[in-house]
C-alpha positions in Angstrom: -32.8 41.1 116.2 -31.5 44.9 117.2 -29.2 45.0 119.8 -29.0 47.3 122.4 -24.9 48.2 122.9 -24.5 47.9 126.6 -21.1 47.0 126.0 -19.1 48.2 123.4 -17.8 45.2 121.0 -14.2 45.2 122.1 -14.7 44.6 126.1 -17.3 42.1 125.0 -15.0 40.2 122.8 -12.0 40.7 125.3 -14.4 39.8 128.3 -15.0 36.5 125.5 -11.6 35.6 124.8 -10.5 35.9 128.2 -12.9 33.2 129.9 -12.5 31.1 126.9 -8.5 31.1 127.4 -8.8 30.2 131.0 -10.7 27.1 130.6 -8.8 26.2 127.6 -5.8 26.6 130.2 -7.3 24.7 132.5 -8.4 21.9 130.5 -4.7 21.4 128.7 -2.9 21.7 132.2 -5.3 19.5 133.7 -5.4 16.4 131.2 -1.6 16.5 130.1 -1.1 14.4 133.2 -3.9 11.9 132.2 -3.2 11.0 128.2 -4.4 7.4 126.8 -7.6 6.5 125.1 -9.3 5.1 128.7 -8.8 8.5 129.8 -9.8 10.3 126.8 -13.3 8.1 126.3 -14.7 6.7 130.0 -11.9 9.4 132.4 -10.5 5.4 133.0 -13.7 4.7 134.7 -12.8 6.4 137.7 -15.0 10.0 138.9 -16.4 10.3 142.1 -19.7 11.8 143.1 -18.9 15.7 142.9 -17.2 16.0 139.5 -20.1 13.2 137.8 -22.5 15.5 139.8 -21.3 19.0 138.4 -20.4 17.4 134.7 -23.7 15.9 134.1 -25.5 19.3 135.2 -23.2 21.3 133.3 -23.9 18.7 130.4 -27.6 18.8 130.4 -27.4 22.6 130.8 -26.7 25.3 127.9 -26.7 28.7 126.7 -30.2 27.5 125.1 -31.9 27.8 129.1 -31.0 31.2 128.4 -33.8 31.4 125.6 -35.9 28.5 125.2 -37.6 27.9 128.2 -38.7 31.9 128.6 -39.3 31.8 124.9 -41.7 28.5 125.1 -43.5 30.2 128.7 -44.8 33.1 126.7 -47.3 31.0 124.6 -47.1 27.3 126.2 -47.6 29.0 129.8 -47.0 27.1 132.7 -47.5 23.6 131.1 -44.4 24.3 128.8 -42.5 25.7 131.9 -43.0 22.5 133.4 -42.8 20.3 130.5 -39.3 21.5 129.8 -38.1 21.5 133.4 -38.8 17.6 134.0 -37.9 16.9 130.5 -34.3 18.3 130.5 -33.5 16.4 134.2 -36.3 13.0 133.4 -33.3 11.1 131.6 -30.7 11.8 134.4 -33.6 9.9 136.4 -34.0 7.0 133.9 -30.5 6.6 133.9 -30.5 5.7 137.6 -32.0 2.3 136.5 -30.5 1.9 132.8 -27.5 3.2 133.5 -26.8 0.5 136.5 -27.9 -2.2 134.2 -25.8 -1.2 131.2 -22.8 -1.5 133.2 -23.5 -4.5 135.0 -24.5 -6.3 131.6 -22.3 -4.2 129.5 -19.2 -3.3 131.9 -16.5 -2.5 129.2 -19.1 -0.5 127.0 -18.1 3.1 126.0 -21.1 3.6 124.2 -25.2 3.4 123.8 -24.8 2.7 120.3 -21.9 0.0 120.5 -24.0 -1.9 123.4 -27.2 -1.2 120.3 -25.0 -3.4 118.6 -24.2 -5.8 120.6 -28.1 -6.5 121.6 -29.8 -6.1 118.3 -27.4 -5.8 115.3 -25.6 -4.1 112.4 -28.7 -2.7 110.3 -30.0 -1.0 113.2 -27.1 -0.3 115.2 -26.3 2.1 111.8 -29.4 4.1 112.0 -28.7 4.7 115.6 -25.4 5.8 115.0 -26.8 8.5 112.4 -29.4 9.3 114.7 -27.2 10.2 117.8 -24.9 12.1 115.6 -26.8 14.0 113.4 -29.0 15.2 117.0 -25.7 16.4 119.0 -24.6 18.2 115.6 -27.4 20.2 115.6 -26.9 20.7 119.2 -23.9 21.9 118.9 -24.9 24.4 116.2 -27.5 25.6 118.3 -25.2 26.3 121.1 -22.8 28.0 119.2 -25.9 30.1 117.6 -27.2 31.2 120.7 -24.1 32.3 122.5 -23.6 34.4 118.8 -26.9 36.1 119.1 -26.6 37.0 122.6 -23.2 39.0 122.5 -24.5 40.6 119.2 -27.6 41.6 121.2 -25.7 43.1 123.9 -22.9 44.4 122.0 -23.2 44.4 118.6 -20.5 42.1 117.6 -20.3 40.5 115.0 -21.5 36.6 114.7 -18.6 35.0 113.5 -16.1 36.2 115.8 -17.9 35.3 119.1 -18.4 31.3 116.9 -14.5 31.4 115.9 -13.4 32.1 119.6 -15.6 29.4 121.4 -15.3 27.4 118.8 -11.6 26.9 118.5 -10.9 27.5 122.2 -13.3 24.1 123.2 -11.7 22.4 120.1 -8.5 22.8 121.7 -8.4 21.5 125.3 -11.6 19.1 124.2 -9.7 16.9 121.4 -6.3 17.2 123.5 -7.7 16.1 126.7 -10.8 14.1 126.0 -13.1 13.2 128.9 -10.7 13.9 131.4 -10.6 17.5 130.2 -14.5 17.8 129.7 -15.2 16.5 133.4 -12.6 19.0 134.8 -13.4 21.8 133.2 -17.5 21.4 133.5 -16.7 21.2 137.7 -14.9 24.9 137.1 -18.2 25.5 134.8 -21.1 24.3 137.2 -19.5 26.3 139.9 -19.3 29.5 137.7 -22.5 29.3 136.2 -24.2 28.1 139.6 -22.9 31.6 141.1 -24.0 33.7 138.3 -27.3 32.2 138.1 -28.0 32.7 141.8 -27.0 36.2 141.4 -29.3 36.7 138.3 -32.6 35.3 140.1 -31.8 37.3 143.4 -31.6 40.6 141.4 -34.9 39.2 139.4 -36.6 38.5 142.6 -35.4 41.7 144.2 -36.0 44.0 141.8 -39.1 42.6 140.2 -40.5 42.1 143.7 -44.0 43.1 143.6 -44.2 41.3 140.0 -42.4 38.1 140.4 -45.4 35.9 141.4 -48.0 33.5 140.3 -50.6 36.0 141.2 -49.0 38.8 139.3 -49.0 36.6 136.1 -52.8 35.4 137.2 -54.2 39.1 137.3 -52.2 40.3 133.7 -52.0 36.4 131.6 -54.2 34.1 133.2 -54.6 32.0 130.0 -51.0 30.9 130.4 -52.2 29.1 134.0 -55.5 28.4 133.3 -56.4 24.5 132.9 -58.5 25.2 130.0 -55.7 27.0 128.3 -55.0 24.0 125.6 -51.4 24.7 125.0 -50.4 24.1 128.8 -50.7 20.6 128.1 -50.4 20.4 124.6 -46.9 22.3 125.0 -45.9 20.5 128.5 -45.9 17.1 127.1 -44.5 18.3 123.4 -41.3 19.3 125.5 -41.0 16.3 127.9 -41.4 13.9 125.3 -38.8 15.8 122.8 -36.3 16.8 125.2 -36.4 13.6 127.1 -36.1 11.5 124.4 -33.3 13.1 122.8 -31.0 13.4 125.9 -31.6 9.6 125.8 -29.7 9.5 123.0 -27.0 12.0 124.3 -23.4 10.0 124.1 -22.2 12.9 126.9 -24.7 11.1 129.2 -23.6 7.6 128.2 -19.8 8.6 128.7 -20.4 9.8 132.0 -22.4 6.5 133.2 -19.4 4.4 132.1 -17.3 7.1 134.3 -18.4 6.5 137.1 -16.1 4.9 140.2 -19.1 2.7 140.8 -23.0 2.3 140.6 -23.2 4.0 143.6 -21.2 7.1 142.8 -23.7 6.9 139.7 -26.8 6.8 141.1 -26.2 9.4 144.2 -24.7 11.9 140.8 -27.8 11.2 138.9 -30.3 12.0 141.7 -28.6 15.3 142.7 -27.9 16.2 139.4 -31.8 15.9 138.7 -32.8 17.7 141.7 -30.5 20.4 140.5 -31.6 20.4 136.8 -35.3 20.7 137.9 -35.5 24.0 139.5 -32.8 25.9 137.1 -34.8 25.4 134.1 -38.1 26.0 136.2 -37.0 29.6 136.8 -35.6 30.6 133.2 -39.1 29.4 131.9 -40.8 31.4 135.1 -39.2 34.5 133.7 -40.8 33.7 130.5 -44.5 33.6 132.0 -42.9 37.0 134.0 -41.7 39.0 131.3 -44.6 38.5 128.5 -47.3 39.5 131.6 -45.5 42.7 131.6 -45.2 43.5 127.9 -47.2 41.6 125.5 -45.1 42.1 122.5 -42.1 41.1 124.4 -39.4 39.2 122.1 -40.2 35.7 123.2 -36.1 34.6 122.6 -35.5 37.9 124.6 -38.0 37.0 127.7 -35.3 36.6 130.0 -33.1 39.4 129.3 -36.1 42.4 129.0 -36.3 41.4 132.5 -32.8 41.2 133.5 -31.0 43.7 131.5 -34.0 46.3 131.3 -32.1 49.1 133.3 -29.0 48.7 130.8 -26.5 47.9 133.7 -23.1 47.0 132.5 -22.1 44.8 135.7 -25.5 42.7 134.6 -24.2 42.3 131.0 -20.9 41.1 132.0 -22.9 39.0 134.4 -24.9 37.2 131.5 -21.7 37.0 129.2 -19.5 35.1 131.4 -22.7 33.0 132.5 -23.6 32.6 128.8 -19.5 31.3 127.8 -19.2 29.2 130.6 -23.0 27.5 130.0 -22.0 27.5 126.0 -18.5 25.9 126.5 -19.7 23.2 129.1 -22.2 22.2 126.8 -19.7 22.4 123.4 -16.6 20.4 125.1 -19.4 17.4 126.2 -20.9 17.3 122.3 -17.3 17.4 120.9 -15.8 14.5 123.0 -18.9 12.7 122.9 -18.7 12.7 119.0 -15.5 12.2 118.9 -15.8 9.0 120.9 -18.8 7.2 118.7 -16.2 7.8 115.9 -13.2 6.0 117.7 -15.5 3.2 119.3 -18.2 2.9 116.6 -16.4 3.8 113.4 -14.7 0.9 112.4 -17.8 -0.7 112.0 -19.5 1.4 109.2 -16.3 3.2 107.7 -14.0 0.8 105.7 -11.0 2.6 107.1 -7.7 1.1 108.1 -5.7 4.4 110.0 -6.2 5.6 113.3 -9.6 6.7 114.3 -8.6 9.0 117.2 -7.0 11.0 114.4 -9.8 10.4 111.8 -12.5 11.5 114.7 -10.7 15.0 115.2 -10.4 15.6 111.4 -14.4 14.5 111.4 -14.8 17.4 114.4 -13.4 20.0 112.7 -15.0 19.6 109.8 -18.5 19.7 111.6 -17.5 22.4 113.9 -16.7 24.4 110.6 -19.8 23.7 109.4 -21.4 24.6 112.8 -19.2 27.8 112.6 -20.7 28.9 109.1 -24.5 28.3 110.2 -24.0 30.2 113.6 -22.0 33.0 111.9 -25.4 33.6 109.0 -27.4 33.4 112.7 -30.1 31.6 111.2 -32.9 29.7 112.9 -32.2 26.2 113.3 -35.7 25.3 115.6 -37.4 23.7 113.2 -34.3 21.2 112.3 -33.9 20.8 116.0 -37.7 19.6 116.5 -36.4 17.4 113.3 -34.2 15.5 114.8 -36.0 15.4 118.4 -38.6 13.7 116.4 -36.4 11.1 114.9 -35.3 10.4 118.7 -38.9 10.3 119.6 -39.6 7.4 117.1 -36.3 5.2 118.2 -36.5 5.6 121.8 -39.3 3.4 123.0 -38.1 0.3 121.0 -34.9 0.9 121.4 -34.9 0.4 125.6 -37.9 -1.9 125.5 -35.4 -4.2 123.4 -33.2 -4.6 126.8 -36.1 -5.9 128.6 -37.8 -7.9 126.4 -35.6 -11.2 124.5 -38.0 -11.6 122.0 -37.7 -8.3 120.5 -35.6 -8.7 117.9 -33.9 -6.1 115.7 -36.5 -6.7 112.7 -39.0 -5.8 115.7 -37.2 -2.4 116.4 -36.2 -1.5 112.4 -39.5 -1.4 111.6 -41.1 -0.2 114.5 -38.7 3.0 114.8 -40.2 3.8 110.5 -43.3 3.0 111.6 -42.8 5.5 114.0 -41.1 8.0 112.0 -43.3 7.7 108.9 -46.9 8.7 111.5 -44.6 11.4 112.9 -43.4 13.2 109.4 -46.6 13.1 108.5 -48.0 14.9 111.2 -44.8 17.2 111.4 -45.6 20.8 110.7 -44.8 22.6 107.7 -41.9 25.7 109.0 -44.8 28.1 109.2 -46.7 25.1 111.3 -49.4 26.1 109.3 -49.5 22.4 107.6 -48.2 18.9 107.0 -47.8 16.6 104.3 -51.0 14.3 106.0 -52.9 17.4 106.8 -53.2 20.3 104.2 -51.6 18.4 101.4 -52.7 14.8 101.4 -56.0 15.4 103.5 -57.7 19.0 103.5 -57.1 20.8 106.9 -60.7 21.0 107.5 -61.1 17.6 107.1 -59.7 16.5 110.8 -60.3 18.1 113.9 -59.3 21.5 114.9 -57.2 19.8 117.5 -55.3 18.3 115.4 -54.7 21.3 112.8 -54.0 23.2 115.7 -51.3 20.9 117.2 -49.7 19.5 114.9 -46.0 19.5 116.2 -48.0 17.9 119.3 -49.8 15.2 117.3 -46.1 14.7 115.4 -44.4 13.6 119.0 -46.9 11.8 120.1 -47.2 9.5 116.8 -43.9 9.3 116.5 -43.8 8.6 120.2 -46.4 6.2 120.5 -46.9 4.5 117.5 -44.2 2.1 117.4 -46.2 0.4 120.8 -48.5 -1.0 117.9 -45.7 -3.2 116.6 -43.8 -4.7 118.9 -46.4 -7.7 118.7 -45.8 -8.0 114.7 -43.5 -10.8 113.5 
């Protein structure tokens, strides 16, 4: 990807360094006053409506809105748009009615997994604990990616240092602090980001005036609002289903339900948080459908900022940078904390280790945020293991809740239907060119099934995956 050298490389790693101190100043003055494991796993059950509100938006929200939903609008159209836009806030919704009744069955639970446990067993409990982990690792990799690529893009600096400063600076207020320090410092974050995001879609609007419209896109890409455009639905429901199933499985979100003062605090967060979510991601992937009706060969990761940074401004770069550390660290100190705490509450019962697992869950951190550091400095592509582990989400998630509504599902029931599930989904799932998969193109001969299906395969992946467990659940 070139970059374009708005700024040069040291005011954009100054510019860097300097937000990342001040939250890491923040977060360590802030939480030295609340110490203890409570506070550093469930903030002693104690936030009120505002900070849950601003933490789980800041949560749910990245540096990735800064690429993926413009990058999907320029061939999933307005389907994707939407898909992804009810798919990022969908669980916050969900977790209006599972989140009251975790804590009013579970009320000292810390954890998805360790409540998992409680209702179905050890076997499974195991695999979900390797599922939840293995998806915020990559999320953290791709946060840590993203944020990389963008200052290079503007700048020109180099990958590594932009990884190696937010890196270390969330490592430092996230494993001191905890929670506490995650919650505060997101409420700082959301308000940040909120401003600079405001101020990005009024100079959008403003200065794409006469092109920032529905009928715009209509008269220069209709296919990406037409109905009989295929990949408007195949797309939409590709990104609901994968990003609402994963951020099921987010221990951030679980942390923050078990947070809350009370189920009413909860539910009033949850709601607003949702409504906030919705139209945030609506207009990143807006700009998507915006940019690409302009310039067909436009750089579908770059959507967004061909649009915003197309008169080279430096106020707009430094716009997008802080916006860009502030989305990246929110997102970062959640997934480290969140980790962290599966280790402490959940470790003891798959590690055969007699120390202390605060300590052991930092030194377990590090090591993944090194590794996280290597991938984003080589700025490699890490989609196609993303849509990996959404997939393995995908084929846990509807045996996993239906098991706290129905008795009789046991966890023989869920084990089998969750490989059931994943078996019809690898098969389906696309080869990294999406040209093939093992069931079609290897096994079968791609002309053997419908176009349809050779045509969609990461759609026909998530929906197996999705779906096919159902089949199942009536099986002793």
């Amino acid at each position: 990807m070139d970059n374009i050298n708005i700024l040069n490389q040291l005011s954009a790693i100054l510019l860097t360094l300097t937000i990342s101190i001040i939250f890491v100043v923040i977060g360590l003055l802030y939480s030295k006053k609340y110490q203890g494991l409570n506070n550093y796993l469930v903030a002693s059950r104690s936030v009120g409506t505002f900070s849950l509100t601003t933490s789980l938006v800041a949560s749910a929200l990245g540096a990735w809105i800064l690429f993926g939903p413009a990058s999907a609008a320029t061939w999933g159209g307005i389907g994707a748009v939407i898909g992804y836009s009810l798919g990022t806030a969908f669980p916050l919704f969900i977790l209006t009615y599972l989140g009251k009744k975790f804590r009013d069955n579970y009320p000292r639970g810390k954890s998805l997994i360790e409540v998992v446990r409680s209702r179905f067993g050890s076997q499974l409990f195991k695999l979900i604990l390797f599922l939840s982990i293995f998806y915020m690792s990559i999320f953290l990799i791709a946060e840590i990616t993203a944020v990389s690529i963008l200052i290079n893009y503007i700048s020109g600096t180099d990958l590594w240092i932009t990884a190696s400063i937010v890196i270390i600076s969330s490592l430092i207020y996230t494993l001191y602090g905890g929670l506490r320090a995650s919650i505060f410092t997101d409420n700082i974050q959301f308000i940040v980001f909120g401003l600079l995001l405001l101020i990005s879609f009024s100079y959008l609007i403003s200065f794409n005036s006469n092109e920032f419209s529905f009928e715009f896109i209509k008269q220069n890409k209709p296919n990406l609002l037409s109905p009989g455009y295929l990949p408007n639905f195949t797309a939409g429901l590709t990104f609901f289903i994968a990003v609402a199933a994963t951020n099921l499985f987010h221990q951030g979100n679980w942390q923050r339900v078990y947070a809350a003062k009370d189920n009413r605090v909860l539910k009033n967060s949850l709601i607003v948080s949702f409504l906030i979510i919705i139209p945030i991601v609506f207009m990143m992937g807006f700009s998507g459908l915006i940019a690409t009706s302009q310039n067909s060969n436009v750089i579908p990761d770059l959507a967004f900022f061909s649009l915003l940074l197309k008169d080279n401004a430096i106020s707009l770069s430094v716009i997008i940078i802080v916006l860009a550390i502030s989305l990246t660290v929110s997102s970062i100190d959640t997934l480290v904390n969140a980790i962290s705490s599966l280790i402490i509450v959940d470790g003891n019962k798959v590690l055969k280790f007699k120390g202390d697992y605060l300590k052991l869950s930092k030194q377990i951190i590090i090591l993944i945020s090194i590794i996280s550091f290597f991938v984003a400095s080589k700025g490699l592509s890490i989609l196609y293991l993303f849509l990996l582990a959404d997939l393995f989400c995908c084929a846990a998630v509807l045996s996993i809740f239906f098991g706290f509504y129905s008795k009789k599902f046991n966890e023989k029931n869920a084990y089998v239907s969750i490989i059931v599930g994943l078996i019809g989904g690898i098969l389906l799932f696309p080869s990294p060119d999406f040209s093939k998969s093992i069931l079609v193109g290897i096994i079968l001969p791609i002309d053997f099934l419908p176009v349809f299906v050779s045509q969609s395969l990461l759609f026909c992946s998530f929906i197996v995956a999705t779906f096919l467990p159902i089949l199942t659940w009536k099986l002793r």
